[in-house]
Backbone bond lengths (Angstrom), bond angles and torsions (degrees), N, CA, C in turn:
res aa  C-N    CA-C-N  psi(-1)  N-CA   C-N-CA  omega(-1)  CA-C   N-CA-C  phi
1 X - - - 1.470 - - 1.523 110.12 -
2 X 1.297 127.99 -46.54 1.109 135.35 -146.10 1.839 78.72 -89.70
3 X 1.418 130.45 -46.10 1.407 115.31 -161.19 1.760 109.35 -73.90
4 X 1.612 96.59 -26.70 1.529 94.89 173.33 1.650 123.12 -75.10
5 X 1.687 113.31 -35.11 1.615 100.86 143.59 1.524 129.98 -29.71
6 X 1.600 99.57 -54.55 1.327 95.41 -157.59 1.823 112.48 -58.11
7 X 1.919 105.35 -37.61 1.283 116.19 -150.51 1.535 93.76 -88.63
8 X 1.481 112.98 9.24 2.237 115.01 167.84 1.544 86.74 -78.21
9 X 1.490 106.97 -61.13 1.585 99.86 -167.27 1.242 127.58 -27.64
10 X 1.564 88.94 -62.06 1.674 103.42 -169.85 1.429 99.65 -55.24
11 X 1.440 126.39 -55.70 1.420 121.91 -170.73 1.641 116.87 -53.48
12 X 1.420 108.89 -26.36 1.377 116.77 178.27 1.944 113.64 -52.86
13 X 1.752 93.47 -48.17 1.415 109.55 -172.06 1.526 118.63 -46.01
14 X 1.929 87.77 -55.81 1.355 117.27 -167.50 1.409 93.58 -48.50
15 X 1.572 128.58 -68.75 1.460 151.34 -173.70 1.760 88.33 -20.82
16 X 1.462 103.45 -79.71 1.918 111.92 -148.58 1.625 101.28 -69.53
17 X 1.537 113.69 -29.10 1.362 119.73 168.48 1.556 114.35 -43.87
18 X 1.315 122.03 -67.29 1.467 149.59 170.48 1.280 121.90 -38.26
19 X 1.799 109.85 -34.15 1.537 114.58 -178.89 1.479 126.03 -78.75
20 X 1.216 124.06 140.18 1.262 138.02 -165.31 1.813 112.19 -53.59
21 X 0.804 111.81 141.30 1.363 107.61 -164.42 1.961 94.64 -84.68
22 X 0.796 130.95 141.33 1.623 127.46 163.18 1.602 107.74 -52.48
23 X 1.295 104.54 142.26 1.336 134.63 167.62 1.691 110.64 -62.33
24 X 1.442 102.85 132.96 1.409 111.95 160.63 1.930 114.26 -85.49
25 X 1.400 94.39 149.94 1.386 85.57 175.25 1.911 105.11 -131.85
26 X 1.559 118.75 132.31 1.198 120.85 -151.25 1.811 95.52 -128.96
27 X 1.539 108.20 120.19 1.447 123.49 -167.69 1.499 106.16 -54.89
28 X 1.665 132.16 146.86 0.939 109.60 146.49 1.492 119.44 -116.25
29 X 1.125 119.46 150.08 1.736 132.69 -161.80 1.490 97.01 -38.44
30 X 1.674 94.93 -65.98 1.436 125.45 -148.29 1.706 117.76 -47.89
31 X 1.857 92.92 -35.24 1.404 101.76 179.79 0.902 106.33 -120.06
32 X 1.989 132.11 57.94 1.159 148.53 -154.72 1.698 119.48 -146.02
33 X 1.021 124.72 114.43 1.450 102.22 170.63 2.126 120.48 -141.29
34 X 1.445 89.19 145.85 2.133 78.09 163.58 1.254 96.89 -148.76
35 X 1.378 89.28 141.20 1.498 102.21 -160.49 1.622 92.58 -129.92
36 X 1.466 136.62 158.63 1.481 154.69 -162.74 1.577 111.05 -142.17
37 X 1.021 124.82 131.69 1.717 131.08 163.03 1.325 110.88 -93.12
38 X 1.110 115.90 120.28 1.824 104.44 164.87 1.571 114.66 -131.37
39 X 1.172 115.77 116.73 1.573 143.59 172.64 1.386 112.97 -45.01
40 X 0.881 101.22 100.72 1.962 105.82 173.08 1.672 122.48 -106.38
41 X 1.218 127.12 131.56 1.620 118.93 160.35 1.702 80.71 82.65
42 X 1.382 137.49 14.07 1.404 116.96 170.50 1.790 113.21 95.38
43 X 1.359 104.95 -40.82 1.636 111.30 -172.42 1.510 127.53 -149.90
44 X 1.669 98.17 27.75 1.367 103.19 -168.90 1.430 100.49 -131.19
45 X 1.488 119.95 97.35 1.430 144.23 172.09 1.672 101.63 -29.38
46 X 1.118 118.16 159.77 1.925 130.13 136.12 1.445 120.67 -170.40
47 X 1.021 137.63 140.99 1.509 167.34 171.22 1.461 101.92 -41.60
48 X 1.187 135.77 120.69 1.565 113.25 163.66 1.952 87.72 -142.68
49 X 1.390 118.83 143.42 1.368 123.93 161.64 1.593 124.17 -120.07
50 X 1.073 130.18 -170.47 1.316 141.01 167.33 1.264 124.27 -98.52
51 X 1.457 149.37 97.73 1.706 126.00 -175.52 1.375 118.87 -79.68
52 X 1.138 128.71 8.55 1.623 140.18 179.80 0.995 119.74 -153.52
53 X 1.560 113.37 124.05 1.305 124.32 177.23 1.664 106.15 -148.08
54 X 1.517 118.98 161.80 1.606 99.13 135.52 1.381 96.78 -160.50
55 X 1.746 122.60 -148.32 1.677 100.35 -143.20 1.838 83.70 175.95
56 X 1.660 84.37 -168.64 2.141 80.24 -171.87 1.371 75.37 -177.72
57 X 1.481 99.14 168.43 1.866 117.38 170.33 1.313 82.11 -150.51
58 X 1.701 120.17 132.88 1.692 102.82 176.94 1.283 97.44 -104.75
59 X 1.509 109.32 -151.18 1.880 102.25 -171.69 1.366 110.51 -85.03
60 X 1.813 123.87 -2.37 1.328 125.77 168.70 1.379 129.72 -82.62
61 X 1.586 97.59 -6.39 1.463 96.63 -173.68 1.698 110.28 112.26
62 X 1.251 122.64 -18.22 1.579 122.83 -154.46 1.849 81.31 -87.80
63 X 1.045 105.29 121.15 1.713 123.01 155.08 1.614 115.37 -112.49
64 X 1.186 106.37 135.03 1.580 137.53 -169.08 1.882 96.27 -134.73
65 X 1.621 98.08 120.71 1.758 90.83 166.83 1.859 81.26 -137.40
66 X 1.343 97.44 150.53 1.734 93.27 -171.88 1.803 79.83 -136.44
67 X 1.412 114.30 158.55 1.451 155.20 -173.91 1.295 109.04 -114.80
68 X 1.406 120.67 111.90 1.420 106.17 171.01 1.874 87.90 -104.94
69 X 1.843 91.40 122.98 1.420 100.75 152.09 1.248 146.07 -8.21
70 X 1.462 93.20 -86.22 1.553 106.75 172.08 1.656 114.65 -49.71
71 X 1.244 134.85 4.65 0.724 117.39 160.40 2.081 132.72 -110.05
72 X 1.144 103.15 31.54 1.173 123.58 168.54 1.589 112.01 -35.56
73 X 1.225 110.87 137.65 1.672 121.50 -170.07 1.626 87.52 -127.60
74 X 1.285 132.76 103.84 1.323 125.81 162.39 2.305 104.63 -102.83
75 X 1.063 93.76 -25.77 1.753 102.78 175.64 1.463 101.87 110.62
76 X 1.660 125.45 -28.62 1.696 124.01 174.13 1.694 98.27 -118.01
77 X 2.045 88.63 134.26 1.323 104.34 -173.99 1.325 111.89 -55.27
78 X 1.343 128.51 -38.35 1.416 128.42 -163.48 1.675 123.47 -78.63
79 X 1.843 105.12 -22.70 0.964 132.00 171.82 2.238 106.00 -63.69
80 X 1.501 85.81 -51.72 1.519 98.84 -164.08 2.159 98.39 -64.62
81 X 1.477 105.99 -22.92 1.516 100.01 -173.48 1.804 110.83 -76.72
82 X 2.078 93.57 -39.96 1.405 88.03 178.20 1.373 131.54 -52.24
83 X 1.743 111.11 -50.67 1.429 121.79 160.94 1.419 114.64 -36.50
84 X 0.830 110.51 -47.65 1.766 104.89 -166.73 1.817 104.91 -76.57
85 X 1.410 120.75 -33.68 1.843 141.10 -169.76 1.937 90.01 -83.15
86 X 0.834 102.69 -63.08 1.391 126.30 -170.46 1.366 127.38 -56.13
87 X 1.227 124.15 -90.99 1.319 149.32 169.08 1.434 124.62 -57.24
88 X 1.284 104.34 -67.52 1.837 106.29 165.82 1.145 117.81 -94.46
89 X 1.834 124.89 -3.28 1.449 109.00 159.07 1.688 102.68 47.85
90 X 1.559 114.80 67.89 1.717 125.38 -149.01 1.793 82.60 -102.32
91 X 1.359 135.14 -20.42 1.122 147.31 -152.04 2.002 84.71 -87.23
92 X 0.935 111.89 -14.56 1.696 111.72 -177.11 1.498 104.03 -143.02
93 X 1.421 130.14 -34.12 1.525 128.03 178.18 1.685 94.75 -118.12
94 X 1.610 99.80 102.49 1.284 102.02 -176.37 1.810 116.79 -95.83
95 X 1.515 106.99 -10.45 0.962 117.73 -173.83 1.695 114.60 -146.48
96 X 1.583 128.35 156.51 0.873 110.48 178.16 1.939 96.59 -130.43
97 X 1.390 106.53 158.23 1.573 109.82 -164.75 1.629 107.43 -107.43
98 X 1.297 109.79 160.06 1.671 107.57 153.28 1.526 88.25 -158.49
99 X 2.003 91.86 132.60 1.519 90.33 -178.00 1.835 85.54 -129.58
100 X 1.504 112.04 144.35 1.558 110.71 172.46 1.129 94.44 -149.02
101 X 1.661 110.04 178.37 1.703 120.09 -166.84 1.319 98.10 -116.11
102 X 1.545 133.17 123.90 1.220 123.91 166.93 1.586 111.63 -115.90
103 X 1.527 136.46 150.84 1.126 136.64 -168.51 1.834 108.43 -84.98
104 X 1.465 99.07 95.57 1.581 117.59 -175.53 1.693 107.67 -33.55
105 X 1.157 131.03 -43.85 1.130 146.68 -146.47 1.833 101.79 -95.67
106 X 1.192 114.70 -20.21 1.689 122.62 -173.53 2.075 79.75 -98.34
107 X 0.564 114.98 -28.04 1.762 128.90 -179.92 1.385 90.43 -62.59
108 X 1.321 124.07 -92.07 1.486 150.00 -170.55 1.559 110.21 -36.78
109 X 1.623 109.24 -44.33 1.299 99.52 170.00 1.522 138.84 -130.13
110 X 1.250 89.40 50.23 1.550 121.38 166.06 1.630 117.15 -72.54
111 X 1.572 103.29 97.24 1.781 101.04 179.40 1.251 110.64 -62.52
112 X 1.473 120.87 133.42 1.403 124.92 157.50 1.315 120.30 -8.77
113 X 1.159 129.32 130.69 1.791 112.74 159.02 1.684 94.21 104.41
114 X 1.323 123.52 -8.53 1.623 115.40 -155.73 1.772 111.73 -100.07
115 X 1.007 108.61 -157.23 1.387 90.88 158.27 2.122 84.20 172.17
116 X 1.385 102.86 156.38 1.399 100.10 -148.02 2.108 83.81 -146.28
117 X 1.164 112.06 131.07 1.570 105.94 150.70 1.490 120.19 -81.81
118 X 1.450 121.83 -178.32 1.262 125.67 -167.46 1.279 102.78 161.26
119 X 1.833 107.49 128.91 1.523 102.95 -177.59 1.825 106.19 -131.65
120 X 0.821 106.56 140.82 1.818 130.00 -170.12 1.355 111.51 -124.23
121 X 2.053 87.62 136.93 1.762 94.48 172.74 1.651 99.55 -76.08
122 X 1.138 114.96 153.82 1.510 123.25 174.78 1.842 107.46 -125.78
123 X 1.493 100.31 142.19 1.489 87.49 172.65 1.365 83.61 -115.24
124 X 1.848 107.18 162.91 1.385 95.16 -162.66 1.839 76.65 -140.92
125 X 1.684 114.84 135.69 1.427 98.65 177.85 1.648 109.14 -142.61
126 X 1.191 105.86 131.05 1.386 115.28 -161.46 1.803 95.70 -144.87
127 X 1.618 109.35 163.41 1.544 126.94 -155.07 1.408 112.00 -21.65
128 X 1.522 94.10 65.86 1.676 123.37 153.72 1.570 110.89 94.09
129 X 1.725 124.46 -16.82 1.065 110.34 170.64 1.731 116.33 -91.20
130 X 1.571 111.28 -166.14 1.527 104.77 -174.74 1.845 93.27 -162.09
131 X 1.206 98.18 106.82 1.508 112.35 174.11 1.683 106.69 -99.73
132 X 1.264 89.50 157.34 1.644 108.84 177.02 1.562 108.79 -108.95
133 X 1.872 123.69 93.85 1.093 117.92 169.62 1.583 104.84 -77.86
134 X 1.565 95.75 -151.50 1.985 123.70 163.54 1.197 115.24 -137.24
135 X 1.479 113.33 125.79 1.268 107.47 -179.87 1.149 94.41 -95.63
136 X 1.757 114.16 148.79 1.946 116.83 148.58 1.499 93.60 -106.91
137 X 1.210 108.85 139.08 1.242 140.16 -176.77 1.628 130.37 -123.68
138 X 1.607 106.78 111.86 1.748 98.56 179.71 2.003 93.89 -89.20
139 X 1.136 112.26 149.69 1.566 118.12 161.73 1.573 101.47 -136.02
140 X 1.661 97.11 139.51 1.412 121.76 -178.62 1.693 96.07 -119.88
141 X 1.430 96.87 152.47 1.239 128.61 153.59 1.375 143.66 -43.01
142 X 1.247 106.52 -38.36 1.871 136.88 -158.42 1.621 111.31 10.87
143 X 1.435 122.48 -58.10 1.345 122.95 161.41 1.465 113.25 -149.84
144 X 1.106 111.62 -142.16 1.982 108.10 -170.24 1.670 98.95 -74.11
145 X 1.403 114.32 -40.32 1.047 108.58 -150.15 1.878 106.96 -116.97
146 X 1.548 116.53 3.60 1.023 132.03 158.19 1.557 123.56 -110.41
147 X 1.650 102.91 153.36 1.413 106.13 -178.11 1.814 95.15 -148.17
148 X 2.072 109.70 140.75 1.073 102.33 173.76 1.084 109.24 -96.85
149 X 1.798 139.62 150.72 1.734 125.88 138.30 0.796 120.38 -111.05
150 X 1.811 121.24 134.16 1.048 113.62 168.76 1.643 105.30 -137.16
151 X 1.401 97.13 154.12 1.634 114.16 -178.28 1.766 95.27 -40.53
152 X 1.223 132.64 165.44 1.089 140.74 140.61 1.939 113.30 -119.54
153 X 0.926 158.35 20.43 1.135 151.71 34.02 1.622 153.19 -50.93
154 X 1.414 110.01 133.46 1.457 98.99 -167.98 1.393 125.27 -61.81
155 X 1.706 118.17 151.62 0.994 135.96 -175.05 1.452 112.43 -61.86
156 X 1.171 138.57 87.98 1.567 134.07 175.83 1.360 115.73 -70.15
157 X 1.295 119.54 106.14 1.799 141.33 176.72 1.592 105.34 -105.96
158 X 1.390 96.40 109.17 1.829 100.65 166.73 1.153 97.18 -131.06
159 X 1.626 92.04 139.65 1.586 139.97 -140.17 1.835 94.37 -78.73
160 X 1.449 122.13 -3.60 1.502 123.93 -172.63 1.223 105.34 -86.23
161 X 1.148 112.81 -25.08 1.521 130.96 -152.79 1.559 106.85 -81.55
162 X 1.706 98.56 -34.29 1.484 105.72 -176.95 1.399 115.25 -118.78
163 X 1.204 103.91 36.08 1.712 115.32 174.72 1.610 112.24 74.88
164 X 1.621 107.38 2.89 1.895 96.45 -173.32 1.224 123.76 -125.21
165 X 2.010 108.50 52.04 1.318 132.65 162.11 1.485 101.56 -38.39
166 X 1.754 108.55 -65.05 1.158 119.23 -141.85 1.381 111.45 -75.04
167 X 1.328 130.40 -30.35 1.193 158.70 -158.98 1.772 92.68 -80.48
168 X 1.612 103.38 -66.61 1.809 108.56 173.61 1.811 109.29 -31.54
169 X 1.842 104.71 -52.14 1.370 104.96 -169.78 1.327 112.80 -66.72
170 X 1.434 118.75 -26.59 1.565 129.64 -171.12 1.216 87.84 -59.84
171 X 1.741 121.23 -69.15 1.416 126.10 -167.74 1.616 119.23 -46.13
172 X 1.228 115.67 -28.13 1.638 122.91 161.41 1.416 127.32 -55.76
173 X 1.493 100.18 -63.79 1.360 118.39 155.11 2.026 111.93 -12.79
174 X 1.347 104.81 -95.34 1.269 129.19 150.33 1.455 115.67 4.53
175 X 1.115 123.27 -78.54 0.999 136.32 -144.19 1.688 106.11 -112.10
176 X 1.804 100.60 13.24 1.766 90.32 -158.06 0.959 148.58 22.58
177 X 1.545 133.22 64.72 1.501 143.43 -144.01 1.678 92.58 -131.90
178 X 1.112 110.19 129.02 1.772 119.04 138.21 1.610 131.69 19.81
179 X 1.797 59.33 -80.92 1.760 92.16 175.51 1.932 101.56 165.09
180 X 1.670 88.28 -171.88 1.384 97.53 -150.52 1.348 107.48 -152.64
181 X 1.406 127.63 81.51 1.547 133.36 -171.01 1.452 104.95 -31.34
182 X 1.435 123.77 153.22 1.430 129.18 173.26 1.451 91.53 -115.64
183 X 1.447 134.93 -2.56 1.317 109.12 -174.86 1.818 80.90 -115.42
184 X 1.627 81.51 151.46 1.753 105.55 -165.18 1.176 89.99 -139.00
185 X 2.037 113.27 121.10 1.334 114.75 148.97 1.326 120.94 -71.60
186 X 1.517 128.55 140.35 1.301 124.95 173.16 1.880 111.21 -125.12
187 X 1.214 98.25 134.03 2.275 100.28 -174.96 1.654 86.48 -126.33
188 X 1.643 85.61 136.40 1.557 111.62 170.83 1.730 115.06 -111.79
189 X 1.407 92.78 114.38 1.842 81.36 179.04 1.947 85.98 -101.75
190 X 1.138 126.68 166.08 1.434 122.83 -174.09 1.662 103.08 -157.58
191 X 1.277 144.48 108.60 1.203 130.70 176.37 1.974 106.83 -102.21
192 X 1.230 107.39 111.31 1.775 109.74 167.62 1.026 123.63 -86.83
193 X 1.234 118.64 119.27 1.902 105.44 161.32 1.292 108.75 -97.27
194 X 1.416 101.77 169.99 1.717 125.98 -150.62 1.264 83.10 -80.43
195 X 1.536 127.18 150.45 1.827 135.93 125.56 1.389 113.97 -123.94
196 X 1.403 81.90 171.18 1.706 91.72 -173.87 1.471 101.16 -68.54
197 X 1.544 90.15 150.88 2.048 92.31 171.69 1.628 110.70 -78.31
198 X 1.463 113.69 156.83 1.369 115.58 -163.41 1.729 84.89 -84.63
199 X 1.294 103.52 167.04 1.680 121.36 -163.94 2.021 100.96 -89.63
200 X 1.041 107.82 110.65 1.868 87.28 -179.10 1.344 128.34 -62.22
């Protein structure tokens, strides 16, 4: 009895030893986007995005997509310098983070063709603070070795939260405006492809 215990064990080892480690999955820019609305004068919409980013899902699930600042897309050059001089102060907050936990394995067995919701705490950290939103999340399939995410509602970021009331009002100032919403919707479309997991 006791040797046939022993020889489950061992087989147990052998088993989890043997199993494939999960796949990392690594963003690409190109087929990537986050884009922001910001409200001016009370009722006057605009488009603003990011042109650089990139990001990871490792084989545990931990996803990291980071923003480099300086690369702000507002569409006017002078607009795009203030944001960057101004607002994110990029000369000290060069980047901004979002790190959340997603369950690797709802990842792993997602058939091609599918597409699955899923919602995550996110910490999200920008000019030096770090809040805890929620993401809702659609995830697609795309092929074996790709997967899309995208927000299914936008990410709401107000500017109090992360110390840059004052900075928003500066930017008013500036620009003689009305005013200037501090709450900012933000949507992530994100496409990853699969890599191999690194060997431990």
């Amino acid at each position: 009895m006791r040797n046939s215990i022993l020889s489950m064990a061992l087989t147990g080892v052998l088993v989890l030893g043997a199993a494939p480690a999960l796949a990392d999955w690594t963003l690409d820019p190109e087929r990537s986007a986050v884009t922001y609305v910001t409200i001016k004068s009370k009722d006057i919409p605009e488009n603003n995005h990011f042109k650089e980013m990139h990001g990871r899902i490792d084989g545990e699930g931990r996803a990291v997509v980071t923003l480099m600042l300086d690369s702000v897309e507002t569409l006017v050059p002078i607009r795009n310098e203030r944001m960057r001089q101004i607002l994110f102060e990029t000369t000290n907050y060069k980047e901004a983070e979002l790190r959340a936990q997603i369950d690797p394995k709802a990842l792993e067995s997602l058939p091609v063709g599918q597409i699955q919701r899923l919602a995550a705490e996110c910490q999200l950290s920008l000019h030096g603070q770090t809040q805890t939103l929620t993401l809702s999340l659609m995830v697609g399939r795309l092929a074996a070795d790709t997967l899309m995410v995208a927000t299914t509602e936008p990410l709401l970021i107000e500017a109090s939260k992360f110390g840059l009331s004052d900075k928003v009002e500066k930017l008013r100032e500036i620009a003689g405006l009305k005013g200037i919403s501090e709450a900012v919707p933000v949507v992530f479309v994100g496409t990853f492809v699969q890599t191999p997991a690194a060997n431990p």
